[in-house]
N, C-alpha and C positions, 0 to 999 in steps of 0.2 A: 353237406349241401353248399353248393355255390353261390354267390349275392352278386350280381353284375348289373352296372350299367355303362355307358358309352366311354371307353377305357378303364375302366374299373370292374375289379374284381375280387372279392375278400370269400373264403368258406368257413363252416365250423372250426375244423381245426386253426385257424387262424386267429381266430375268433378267442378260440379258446386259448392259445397261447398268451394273447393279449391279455385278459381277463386273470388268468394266472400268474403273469407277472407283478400285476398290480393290487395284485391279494384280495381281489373281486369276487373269489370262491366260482360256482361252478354257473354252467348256461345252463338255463335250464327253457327258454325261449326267443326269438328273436325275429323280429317284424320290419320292414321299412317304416323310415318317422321322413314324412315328408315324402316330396320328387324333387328333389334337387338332384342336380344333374353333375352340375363343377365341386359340387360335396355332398356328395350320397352320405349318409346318415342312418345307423339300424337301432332302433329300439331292442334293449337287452332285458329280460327278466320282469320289465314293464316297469322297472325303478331308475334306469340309463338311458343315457342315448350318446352312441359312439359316431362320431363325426369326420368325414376323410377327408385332406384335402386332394381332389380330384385335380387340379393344375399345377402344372411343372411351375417349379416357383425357384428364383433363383436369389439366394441369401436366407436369411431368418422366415422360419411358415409364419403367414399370413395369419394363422392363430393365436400366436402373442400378440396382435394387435385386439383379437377378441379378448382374447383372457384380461388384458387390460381396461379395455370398454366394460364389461359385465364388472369389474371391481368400481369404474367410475359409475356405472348405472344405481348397485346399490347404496351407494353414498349419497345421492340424488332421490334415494324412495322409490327408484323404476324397477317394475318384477323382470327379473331375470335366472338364467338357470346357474346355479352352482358349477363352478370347473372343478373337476372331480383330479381328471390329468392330463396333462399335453404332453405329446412323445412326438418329437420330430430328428430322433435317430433314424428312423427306418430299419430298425433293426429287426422286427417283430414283421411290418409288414412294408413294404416299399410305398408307402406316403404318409405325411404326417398325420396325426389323427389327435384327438381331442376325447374325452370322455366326462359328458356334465350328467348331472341330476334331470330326472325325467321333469317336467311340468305339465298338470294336467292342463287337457284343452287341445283343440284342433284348430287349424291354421283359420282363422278369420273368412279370408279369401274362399276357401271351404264349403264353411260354417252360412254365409252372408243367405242365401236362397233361403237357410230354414228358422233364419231369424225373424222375429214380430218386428215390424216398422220401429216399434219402442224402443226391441233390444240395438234394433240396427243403431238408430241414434244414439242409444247410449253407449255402444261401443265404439261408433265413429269418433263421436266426441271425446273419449276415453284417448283413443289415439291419438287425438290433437293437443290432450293434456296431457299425455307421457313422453308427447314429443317435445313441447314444451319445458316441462320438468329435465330432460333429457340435455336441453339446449343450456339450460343453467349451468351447466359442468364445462369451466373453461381450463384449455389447455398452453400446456410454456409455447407448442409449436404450432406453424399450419402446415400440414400435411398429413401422411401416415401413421398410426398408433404403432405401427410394428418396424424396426432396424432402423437405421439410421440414413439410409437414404431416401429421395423423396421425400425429406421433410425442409420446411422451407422459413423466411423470416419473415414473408409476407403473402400474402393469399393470393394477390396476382403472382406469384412467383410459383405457388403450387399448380394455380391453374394453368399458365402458359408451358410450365415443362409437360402435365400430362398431356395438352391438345398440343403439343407439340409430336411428342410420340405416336400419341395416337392418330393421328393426323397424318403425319407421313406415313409411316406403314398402310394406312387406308388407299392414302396416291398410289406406293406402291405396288399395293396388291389389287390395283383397278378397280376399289371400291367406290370414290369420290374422283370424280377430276381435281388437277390441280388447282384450276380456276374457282372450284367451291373451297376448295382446302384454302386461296388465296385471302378471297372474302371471308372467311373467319377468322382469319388469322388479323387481317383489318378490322374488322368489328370488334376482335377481343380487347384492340388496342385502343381503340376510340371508347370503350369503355373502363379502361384502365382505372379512370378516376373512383369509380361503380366498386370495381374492387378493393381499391389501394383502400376504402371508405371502412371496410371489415380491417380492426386493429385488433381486434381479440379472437383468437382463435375459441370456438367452442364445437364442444364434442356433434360430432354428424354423421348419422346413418350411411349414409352414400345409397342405399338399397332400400328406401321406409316403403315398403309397399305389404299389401295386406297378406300376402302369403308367408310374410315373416311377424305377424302377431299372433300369437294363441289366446282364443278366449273360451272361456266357458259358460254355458248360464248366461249370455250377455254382457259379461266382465272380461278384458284382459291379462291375464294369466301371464306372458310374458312376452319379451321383446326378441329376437333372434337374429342372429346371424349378422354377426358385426366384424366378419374378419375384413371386412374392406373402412371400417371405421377411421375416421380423420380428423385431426383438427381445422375448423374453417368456418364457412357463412352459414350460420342456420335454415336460413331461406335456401340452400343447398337441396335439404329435405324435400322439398316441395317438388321436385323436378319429377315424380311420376304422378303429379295429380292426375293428369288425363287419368292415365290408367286407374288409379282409385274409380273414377266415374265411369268408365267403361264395364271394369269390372265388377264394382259394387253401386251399382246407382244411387245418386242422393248423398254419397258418402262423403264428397269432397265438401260439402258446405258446412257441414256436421263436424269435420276434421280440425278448419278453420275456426269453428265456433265455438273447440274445445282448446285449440291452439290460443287465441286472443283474450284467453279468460284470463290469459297468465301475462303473456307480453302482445304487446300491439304491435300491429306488421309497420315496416319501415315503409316511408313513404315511397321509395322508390321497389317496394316489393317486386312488383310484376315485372319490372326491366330486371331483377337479377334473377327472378324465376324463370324467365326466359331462356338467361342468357345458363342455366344450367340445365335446362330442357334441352337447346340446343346441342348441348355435349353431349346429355344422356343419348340422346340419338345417332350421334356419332360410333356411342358405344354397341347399340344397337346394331345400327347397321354392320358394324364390326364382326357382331355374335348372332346375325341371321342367320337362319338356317339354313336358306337356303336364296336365290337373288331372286325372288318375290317378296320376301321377306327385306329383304335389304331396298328393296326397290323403293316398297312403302315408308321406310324409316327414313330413306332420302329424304323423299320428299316431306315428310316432318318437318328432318333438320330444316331444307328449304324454307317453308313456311315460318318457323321459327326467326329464322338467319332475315328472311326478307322483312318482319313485324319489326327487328331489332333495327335491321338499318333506317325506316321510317320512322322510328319514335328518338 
């Protein structure tokens, strides 16, 4: 049987060569874990979960920067899945792939409609204290967990090379005019001070959104999917609150209420919450689907882009 999604594609035989190299013994089941798209992911045997990298990645996979994060999470007390192995030969199958320990529980994001008001709380909450706990693990660099480039000696220095990239490629490909791409590129700089102000890099999601929590029973089970993990501003996390309230209603005050129990938000929170909301949406509009999609996420950034240069 075949497993496919949108460039990807792995079957039993595959499957099972994998599995054999690694002295896994035999398949004897296998299910999709998640919808992830840029790394599909197949529950094995109901005790695994084999993880692909679905993008073209050029230098060291993206996956050493997980395997590193899940070492620094459990040192910090945060549930996370065991790394079982990472194989980025490509020898077995043409992408690198990862194989951890299954963790019971279903993605959050999910779960949220058939939760009691209670458990919802106490799950939300739950996320703002693992995020929290999460934040306490500080790093030598600012930038990427994985290779050596892209890391950087100071947080504006991480931030301006990625909206740099991303940025132009956007002009390019007649995403953004230039004239939006100009104005951020101004604004990042007038808040230079904002970032020079982050002197310690610590560990950051880049992704904290509820489709990568598992909980069960109302408890969180584990945290997921940290191959874009970084060192950098805490307050970094925060840039899909919208979305938490979209999606989980109620959740974002609940997140924060579990957040603060631990560290108190800097007084200039909401100017660097912004000012990474702004990017997220950069990013977005990048990985639309489709140009209604991107249309909308414009005009975010906009929104965003225009709060900043008024405050």
């Amino acid at each position: 049987m075949a497993y496919q999604r949108k460039g990807f594609q792995v079957d039993d035989a595959a499957l099972g060569r994998i599995w054999a190299a690694h002295g896994l013994g035999g398949i004897q089941s296998v299910d999709w874990a998640g919808k992830g798209i840029n790394n599909p992911a197949l529950t094995i045997n109901e005790s695994h979960v084999v993880r692909f990298d679905g993008i073209i990645n050029e230098g060291i996979s993206r996956f050493h920067g997980e395997k590193t994060a899940y070492n620094y999470l459990k040192s910090a007390g945060v549930p996370c899945p065991d790394m079982v192995v990472l194989d980025d030969s490509k020898t077995l199958v043409p992408y690198d792939y990862m194989i951890m320990t299954r963790v019971a529980g279903t993605p959050l994001l999910d779960s949220w409609p058939t939760l009691t008001n209670e458990q919802r709380q106490q799950v939300a909450k739950e996320a703002g204290l693992l995020l929290a706990m999460m934040h306490t693990v500080t790093l030598p660099k600012f930038g990427r967990l994985y290779g050596t480039e892209r890391v950087f000696d100071t947080w504006y220095g991480y931030i301006m090379d990625k909206f740099v990239r991303d940025g132009q490629s956007s002009v390019n490909d007649g995403l953004i005019p230039q004239a939006l791409y100009d104005r951020m590129q101004h604004t990042l700089g007038d808040y230079q001070p904002t970032f020079d102000s982050v002197t310690k890099p610590h560990l950051v999601h880049w992704d904290y959104h509820f489709g990568n929590l598992l909980q069960q029973d109302g408890k969180i089970t584990a945290l997921l999917d940290f191959e874009w993990g970084l060192g950098g501003d805490p307050a970094h996390d925060f840039n899909r609150r919208s979305q938490w309230e979209e999606e989980c209603p109620g959740s974002m005050a609940w997140v924060y209420n579990g957040s603060t129990g631990i560290h108190a938000l800097e007084a200039d929170h909401e100017i660097r919450v912004s000012l990474y909301e702004m990017l997220w949406y950069l990013d977005c509009v990048v990985d639309a689907c489709d140009a209604d999609e991107a249309a909308v996420m414009r005009d975010k950034l906009v929104d965003r882009l225009s709060w900043l240069e008024n405050n």
